[in-house]
C-alpha positions as CSV (number, residue, x, y, z in Angstrom):
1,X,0.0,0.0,0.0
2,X,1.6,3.5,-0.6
3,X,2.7,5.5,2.2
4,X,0.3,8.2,1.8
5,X,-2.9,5.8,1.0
6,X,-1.7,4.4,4.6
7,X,-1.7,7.7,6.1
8,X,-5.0,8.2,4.9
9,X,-6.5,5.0,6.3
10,X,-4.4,5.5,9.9
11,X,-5.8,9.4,10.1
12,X,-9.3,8.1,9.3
13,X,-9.5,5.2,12.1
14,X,-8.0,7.7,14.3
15,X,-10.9,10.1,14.1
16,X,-13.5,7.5,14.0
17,X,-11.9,6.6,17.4
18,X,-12.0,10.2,18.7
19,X,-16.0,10.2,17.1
20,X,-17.3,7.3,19.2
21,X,-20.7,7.4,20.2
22,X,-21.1,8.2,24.2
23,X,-22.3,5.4,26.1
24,X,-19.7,3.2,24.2
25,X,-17.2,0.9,25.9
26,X,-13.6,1.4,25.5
27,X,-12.1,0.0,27.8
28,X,-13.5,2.7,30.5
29,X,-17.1,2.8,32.1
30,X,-20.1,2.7,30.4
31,X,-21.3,6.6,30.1
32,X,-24.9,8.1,30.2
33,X,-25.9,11.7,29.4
34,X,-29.2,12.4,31.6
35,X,-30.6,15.9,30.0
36,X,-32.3,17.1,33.3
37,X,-35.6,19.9,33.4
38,X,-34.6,20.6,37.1
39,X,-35.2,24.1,37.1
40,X,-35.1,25.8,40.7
41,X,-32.1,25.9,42.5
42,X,-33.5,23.7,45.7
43,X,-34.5,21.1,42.5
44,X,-31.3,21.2,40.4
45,X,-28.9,21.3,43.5
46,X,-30.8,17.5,44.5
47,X,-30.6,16.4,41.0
48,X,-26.9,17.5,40.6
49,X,-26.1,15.1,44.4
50,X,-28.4,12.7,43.0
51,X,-26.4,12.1,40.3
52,X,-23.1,12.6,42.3
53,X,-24.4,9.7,44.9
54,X,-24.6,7.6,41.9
55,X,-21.5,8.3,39.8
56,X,-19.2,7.8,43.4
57,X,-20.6,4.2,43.9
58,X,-20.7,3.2,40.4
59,X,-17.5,3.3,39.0
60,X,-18.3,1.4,36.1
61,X,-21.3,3.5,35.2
62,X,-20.9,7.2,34.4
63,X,-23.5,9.8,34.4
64,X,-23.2,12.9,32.7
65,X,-25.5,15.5,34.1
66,X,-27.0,17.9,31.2
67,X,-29.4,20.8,31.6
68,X,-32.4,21.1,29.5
69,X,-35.5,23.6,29.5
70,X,-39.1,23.0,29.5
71,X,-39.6,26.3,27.2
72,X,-38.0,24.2,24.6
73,X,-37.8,20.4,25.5
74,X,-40.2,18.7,23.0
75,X,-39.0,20.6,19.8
76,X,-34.9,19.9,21.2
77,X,-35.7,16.3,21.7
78,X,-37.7,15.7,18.5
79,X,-34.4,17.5,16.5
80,X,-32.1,15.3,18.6
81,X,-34.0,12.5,18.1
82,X,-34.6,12.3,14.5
83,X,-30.1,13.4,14.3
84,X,-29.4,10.0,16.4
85,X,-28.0,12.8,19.3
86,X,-30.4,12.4,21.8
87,X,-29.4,11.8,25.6
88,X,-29.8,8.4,27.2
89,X,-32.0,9.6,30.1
90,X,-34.7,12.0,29.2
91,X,-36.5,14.2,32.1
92,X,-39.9,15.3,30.5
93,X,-43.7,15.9,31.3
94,X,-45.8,12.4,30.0
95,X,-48.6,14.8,28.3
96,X,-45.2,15.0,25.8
97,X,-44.4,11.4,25.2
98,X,-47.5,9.8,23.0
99,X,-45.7,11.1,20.1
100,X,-42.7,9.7,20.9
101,X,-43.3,6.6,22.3
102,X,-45.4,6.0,18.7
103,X,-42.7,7.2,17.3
104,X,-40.5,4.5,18.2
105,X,-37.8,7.0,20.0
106,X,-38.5,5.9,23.8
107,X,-37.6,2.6,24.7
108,X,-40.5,0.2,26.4
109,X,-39.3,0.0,29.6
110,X,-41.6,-3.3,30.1
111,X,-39.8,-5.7,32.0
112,X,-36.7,-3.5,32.6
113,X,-38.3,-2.1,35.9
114,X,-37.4,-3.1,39.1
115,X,-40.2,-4.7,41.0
116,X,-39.9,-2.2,44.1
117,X,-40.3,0.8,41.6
118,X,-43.1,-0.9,39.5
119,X,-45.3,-1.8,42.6
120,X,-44.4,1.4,44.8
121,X,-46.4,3.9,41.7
122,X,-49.9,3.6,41.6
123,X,-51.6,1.6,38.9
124,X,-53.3,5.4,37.6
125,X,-50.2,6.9,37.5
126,X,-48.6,4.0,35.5
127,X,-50.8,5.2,32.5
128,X,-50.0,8.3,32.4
129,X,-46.9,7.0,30.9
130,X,-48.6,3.4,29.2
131,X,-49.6,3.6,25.1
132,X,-50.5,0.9,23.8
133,X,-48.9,-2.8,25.5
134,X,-45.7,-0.5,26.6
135,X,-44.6,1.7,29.3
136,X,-42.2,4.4,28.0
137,X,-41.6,6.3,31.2
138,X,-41.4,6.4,35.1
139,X,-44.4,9.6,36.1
140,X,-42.4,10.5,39.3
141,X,-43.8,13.8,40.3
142,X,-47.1,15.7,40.2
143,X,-48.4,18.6,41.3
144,X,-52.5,19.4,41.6
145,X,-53.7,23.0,40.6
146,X,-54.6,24.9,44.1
147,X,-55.8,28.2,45.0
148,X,-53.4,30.4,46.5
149,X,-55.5,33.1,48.6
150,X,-54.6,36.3,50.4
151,X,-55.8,35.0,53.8
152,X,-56.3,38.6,55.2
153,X,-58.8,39.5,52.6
154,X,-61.1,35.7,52.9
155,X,-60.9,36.6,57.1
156,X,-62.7,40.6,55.6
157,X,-65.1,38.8,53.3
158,X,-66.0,36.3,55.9
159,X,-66.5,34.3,53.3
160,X,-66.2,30.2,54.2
161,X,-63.1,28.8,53.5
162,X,-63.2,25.6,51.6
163,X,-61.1,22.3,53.0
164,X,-60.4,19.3,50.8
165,X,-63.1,17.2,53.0
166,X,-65.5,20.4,52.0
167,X,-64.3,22.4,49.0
168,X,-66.2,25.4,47.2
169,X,-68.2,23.9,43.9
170,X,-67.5,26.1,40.9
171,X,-70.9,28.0,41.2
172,X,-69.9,29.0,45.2
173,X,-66.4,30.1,43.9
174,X,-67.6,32.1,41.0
175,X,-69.8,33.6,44.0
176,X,-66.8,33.7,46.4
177,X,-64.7,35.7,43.8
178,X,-67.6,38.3,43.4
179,X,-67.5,39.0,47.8
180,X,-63.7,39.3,47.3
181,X,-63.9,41.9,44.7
182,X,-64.2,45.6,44.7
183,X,-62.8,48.9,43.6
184,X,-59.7,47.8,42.1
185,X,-59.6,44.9,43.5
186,X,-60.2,41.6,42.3
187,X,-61.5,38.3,43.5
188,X,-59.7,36.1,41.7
189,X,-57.1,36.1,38.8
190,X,-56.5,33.7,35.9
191,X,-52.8,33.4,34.4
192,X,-53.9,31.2,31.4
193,X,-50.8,32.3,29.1
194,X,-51.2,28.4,28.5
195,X,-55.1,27.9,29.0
196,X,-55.3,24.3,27.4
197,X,-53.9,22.1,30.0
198,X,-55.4,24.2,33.3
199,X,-59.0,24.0,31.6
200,X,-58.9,20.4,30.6
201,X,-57.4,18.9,34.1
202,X,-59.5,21.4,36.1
203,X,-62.5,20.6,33.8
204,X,-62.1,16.7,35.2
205,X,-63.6,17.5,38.2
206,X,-67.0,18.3,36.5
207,X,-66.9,15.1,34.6
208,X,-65.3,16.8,31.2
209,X,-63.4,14.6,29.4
210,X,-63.1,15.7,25.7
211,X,-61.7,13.1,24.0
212,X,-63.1,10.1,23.6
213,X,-61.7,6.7,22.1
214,X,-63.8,5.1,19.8
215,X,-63.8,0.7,20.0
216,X,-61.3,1.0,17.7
217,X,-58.8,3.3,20.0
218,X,-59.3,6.6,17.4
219,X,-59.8,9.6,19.4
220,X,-62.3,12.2,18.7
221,X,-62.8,15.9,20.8
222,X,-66.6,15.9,21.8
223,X,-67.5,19.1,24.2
224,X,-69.8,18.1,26.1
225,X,-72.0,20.6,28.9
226,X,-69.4,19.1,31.3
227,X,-66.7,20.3,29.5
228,X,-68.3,23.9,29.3
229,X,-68.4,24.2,33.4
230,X,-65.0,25.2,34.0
231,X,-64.2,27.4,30.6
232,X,-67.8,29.0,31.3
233,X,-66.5,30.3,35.2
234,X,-63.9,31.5,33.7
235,X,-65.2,33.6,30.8
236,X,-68.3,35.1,33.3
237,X,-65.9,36.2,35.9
238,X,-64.0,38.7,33.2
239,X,-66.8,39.0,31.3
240,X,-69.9,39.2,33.4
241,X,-69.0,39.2,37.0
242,X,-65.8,41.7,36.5
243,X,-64.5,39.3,39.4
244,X,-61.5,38.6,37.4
245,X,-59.0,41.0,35.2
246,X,-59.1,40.4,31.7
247,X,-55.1,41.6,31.8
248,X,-53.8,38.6,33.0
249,X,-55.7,36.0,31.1
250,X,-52.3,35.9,28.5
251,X,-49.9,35.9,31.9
252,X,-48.1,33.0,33.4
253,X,-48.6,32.2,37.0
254,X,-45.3,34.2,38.1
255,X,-46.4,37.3,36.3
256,X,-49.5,37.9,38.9
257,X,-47.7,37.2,42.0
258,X,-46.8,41.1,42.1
259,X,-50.3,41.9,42.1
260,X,-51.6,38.9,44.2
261,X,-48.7,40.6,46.9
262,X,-49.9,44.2,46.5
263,X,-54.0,42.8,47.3
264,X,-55.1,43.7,43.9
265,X,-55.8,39.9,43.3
266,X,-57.6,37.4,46.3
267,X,-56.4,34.4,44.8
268,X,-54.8,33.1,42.4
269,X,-55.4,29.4,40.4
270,X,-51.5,28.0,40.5
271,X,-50.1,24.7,39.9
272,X,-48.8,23.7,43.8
273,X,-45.2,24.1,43.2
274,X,-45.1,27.9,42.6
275,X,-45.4,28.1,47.1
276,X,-41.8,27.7,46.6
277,X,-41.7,31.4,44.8
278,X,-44.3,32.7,47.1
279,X,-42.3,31.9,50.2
280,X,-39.4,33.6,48.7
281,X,-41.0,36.9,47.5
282,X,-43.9,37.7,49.8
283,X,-43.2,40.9,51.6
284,X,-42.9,40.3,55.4
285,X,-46.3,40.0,57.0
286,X,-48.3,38.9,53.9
287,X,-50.7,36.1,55.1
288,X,-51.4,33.7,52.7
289,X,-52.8,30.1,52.3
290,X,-53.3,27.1,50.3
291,X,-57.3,26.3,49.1
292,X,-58.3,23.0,46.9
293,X,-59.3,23.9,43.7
294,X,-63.2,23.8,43.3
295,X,-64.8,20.7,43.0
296,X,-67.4,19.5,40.5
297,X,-69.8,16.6,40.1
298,X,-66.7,14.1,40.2
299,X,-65.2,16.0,43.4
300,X,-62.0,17.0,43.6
301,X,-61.0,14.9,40.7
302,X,-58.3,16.5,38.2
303,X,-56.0,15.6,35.4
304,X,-52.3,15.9,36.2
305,X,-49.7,15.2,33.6
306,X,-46.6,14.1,35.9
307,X,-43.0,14.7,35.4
308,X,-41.2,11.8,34.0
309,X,-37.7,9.8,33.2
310,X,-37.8,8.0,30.3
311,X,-34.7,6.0,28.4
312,X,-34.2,6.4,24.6
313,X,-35.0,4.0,22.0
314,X,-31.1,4.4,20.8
315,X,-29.3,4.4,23.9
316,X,-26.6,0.9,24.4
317,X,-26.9,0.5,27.9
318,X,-30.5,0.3,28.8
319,X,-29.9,-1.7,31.8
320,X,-27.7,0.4,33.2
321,X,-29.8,3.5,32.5
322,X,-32.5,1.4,34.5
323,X,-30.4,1.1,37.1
324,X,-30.0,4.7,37.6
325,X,-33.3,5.7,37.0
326,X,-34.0,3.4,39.8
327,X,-31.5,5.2,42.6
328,X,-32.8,8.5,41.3
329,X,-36.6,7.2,42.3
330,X,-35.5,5.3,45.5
331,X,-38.4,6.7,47.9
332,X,-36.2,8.7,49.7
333,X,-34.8,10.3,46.9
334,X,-38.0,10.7,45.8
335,X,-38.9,12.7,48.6
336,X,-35.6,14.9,48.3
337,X,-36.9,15.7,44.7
338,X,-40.1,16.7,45.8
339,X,-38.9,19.0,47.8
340,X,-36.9,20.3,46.0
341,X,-39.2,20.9,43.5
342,X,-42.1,22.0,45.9
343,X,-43.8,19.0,44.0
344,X,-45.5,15.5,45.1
345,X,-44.1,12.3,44.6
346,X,-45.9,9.3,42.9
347,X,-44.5,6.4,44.8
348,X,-47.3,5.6,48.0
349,X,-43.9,5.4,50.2
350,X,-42.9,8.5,49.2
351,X,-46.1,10.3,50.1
352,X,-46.4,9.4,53.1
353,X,-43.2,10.6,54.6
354,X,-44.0,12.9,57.2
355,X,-42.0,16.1,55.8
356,X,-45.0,16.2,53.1
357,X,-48.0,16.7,55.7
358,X,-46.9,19.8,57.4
359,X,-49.4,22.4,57.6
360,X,-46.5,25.0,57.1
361,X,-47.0,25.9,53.5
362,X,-49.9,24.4,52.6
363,X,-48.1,20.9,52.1
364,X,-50.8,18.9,54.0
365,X,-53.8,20.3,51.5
366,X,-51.5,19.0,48.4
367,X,-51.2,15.9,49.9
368,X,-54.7,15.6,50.5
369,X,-55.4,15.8,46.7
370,X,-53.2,13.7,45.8
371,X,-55.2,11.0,45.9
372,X,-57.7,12.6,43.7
373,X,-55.1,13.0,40.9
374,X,-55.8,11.1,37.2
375,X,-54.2,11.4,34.1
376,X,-54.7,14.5,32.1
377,X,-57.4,14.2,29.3
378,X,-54.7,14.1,26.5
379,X,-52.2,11.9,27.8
380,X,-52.4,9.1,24.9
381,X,-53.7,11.3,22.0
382,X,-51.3,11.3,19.6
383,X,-51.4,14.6,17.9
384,X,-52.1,16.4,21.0
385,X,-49.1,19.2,21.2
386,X,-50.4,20.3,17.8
387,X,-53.9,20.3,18.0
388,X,-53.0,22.5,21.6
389,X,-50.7,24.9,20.0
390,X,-53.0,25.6,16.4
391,X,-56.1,24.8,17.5
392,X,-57.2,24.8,21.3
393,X,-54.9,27.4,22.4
394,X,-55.8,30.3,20.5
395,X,-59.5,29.4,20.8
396,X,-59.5,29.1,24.5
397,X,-57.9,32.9,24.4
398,X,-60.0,34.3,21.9
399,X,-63.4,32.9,24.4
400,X,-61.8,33.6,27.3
401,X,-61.4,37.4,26.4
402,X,-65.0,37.8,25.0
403,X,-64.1,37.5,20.8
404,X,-65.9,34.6,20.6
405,X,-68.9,32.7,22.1
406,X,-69.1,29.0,23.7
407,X,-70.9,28.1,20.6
408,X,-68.0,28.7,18.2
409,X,-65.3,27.5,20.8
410,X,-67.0,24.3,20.9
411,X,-67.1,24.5,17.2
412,X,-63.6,24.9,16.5
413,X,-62.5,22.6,19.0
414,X,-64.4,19.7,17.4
415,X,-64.7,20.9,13.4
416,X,-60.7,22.3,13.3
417,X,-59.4,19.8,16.4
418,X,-61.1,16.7,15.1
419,X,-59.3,17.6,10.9
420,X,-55.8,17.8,13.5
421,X,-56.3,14.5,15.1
422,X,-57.1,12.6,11.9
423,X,-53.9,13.1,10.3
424,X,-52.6,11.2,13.4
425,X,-54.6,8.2,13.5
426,X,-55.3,7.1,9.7
């Protein structure tokens, strides 16, 4: 062979040495990348000894710690996905994985569980992560939509306040809201910058459902009168009651904590972590407190889409990633996360550790829901994050500030959401 044909050969094996895939054995330990959503400090700082734990008994078995966001995880995963770069260990929400997991990217995780991790979830939780015969993710923490109220203004209203053995039904809180308001001042405020998933879990506990499989598993959006309960309150307290601002109906839940502090807002409709911003941004002597969401014909039944860890399709060591997953979700480190995250866990061990029934912070009323928690509406329906985003999204907006009326949002969601869904399931 010439010299410089052998050159050529040597340089090339070289880089494809220096190119090797992670995860690959070569002659060192096995190495994961686990892309974590771990966001708060309390949350990331766990995640980050988590993961430290595991890496200084396991010497054999690296894991590389990698920080994602949820503004952006399904649209990076999908690109990583479809470019064969995607981490090993994926941290995600399961109203994200249908797509996925019919996608063939997330690896079924049937029979890869440990028994103590399968058996310590609840069999409801389990499908919020099943589709089809497989399970394509561990659901380890969830957090139930709450009221937080001002508790200075519910003592001036002397208004009742509601417990989780004897919550307000959405007529008495729409009634509630109107006692709380005045010059202003408002009762209640709304942050539905992302109205799709707040309606349809909240909408639960009226007996909404929306989608509905057919015998043959194809989902179509039917809106039913209970699905119209919830979106209805909503709509008359801006629109008729003046209980609620219209301002913050295209805000996040952070952006009304300013006026919720200042007394313009009574309460506010938050998912349960956001206590951990309230505790660190209330002024000194704000009184405030933690109220179950209104309750329906079904109770205080709601649809949660839990946080999840799921392994790809294309990762080498699945066992191993298994393994992991499995410290990470130990029940005691399942706790740690939780608190970190101002979240609940999944696992029944895990819940009932006595850190998580406090009455400081309003963690005994979460816990009290918890058992109340289902899977969110859209959990299986493949096609979902794009019927939200073009469809059910901007017609939840447009009826929520008054453009258009309950007859045309039901409309749209079934005539425009139903053409949306089809492309999915043909």
């Amino acid at each position: 062979m010439p010299t410089r044909v052998l050159a050529a050969v040597l340089a090339a094996l070289l880089l494809l040495a220096g190119c090797s895939a992670p995860g690959h054995r070569d002659g060192g330990p096995v190495v994961l990348r686990f892309q974590s959503l771990a966001w708060q400090p309390e949350s990331v700082a766990v995640t980050r000894e988590l993961v430290a734990e595991w890496n200084a008994t396991h010497p054999d078995v690296k894991v590389e710690y990698m920080q994602g966001s949820w503004d952006s995880v399904h649209d990076q995963l999908l690109t990583s996905f479809e470019g064969g770069e995607a981490p090993d260990i994926i941290h995600d929400a399961s109203d994200d994985l249908a797509d996925f997991a019919h996608g063939g990217y997330l690896a079924d995780l049937t029979g890869l569980l440990p028994a103590g991790l399968a058996s310590g979830i609840p069999r409801d939780t389990w499908r919020t992560t099943t589709f089809g015969r497989g399970v394509y993710g561990v659901p380890f923490l969830q957090e139930p939509r709450v009221l937080i109220a001002n508790s200075d203004r519910l003592r001036a209203a002397h208004v009742r306040v509601p417990t989780p053995g004897r919550p307000w039904s959405w007529p008495e809180f729409r009634e509630v809201a109107g006692k709380l308001s005045g010059p202003g001042r408002y009762g209640v405020a709304w942050p539905l910058k992302e109205p799709v998933s707040a309606t349809l879990n909240l909408s639960l506990s009226a007996g909404g459902r929306l989608f509905h499989p057919d015998p043959d598993g194809k989902v179509a959006v039917r809106f039913t009168e209970a699905d119209a309960v919830v979106p209805r309150t909503v709509h008359d307290q801006v629109a008729v009651d003046h209980s609620a601002p219209a301002s913050t109906l295209g805000s996040g839940g952070a952006d009304t904590l300013p006026g919720f502090f200042d007394g313009r807002y009574a309460m506010v409709p938050l998912g349960f972590s956001y206590r951990q911003q309230i505790v660190r941004q209330a002024p000194e002597g704000f009184r405030w407190q933690v109220l179950p969401a209104p309750a329906g014909a079904d109770g205080l039944t709601q649809g949660v889409s839990p946080q999840t860890l799921s392994v790809s399709a294309d990762c080498p060591h699945k066992k191993e990633a298994v393994a992991f997953l499995a410290h990470l979700l130990r029940p005691g480190n399942m706790v740690r996360l939780a608190l970190g995250d101002w979240m609940l866990p999944t696992a029944t061990r895990a819940l009932a550790d006595p850190a998580l029934h406090t009455a400081e912070n309003g963690w005994a009323i979460g816990t009290a829901l918890a058992s109340r928690l289902r899977p969110a509406p859209a959990q299986s329906v493949r096609g979902y994050p794009e019927w939200k985003d073009k469809v059910a999204t901007p017609a939840y907006q447009e009826y929520y500030s008054g453009a258009i009326g309950l007859d045309e949002l039901r409309d749209r969601l079934e005539r425009d959401g139903n053409l949306v869904l089809a492309r999915y399931q043909r």
